[in-house]
Structure formats: structure tokens, C-alpha cells
C-alpha positions in Angstrom: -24.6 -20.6 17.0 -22.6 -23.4 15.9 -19.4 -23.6 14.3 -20.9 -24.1 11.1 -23.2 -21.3 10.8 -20.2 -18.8 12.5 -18.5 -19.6 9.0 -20.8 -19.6 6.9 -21.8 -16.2 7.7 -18.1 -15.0 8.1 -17.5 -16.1 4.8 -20.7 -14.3 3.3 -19.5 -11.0 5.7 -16.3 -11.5 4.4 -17.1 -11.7 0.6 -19.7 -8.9 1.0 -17.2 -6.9 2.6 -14.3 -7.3 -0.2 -16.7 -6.8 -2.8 -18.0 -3.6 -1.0 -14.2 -2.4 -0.8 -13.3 -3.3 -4.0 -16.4 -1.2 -6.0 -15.6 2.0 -3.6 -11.7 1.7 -4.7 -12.9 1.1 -8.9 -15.4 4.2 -8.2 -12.3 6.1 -7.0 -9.8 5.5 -9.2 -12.4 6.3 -12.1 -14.4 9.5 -11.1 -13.3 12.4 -13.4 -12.2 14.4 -10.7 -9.1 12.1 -10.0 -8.2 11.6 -13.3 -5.1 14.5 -13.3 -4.0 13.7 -10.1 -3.7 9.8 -11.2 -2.2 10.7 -14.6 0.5 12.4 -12.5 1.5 9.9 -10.0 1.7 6.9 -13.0 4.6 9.4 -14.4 6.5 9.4 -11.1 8.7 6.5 -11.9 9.4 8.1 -15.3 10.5 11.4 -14.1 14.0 12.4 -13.3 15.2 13.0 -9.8 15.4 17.0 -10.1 12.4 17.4 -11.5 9.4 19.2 -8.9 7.9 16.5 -6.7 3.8 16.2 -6.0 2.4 17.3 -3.1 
């Protein structure tokens, strides 16, 4: 294999590989079943320090 080809398929493993990671996160982050969970941690920085933390 020559240098060449080694980076020409790292960057198509590499891309494929990001792209792969990035879908599973965005199909995370939007499945219904997260949605109060999520809702709850963006009000973290809102909240004042006595209030009940998440677990």
C-alpha cells in the first residue's frame, strides 16, 4: 500500500466515521424518550444553588 492510498482511505474512514458519530449523537439528542431529561439539564445553569440537583 503506498502512502497515497493509506490516506486516501484514512480520510474516507475518517469522514465515514465522523459522519457515523455525528447521526448517532442527532438521533440521541432527538428521540422522544430524552426529551425531559434534556429539557432539565438546559435549565441547570438557570437554577439557584439550593434548589434539588439531577441525578
Amino acid at each position: 500500500m503506498t502512502y497515497e492510498a493509506a490516506r486516501t482511505f484514512s480520510s474516507w474512514f475518517g469522514l465515514i466515521l465522523f459522519m457515523a458519530l455525528f447521526i448517532g449523537v442527532v438521533f440521541w439528542a432527538f428521540r422522544p424518550k430524552n426529551k425531559e431529561k434534556l429539557e432539565t439539564y438546559g435549565s441547570i445553569p438557570l437554577r439557584e444553588d439550593d434548589d434539588e440537583r439531577v441525578n
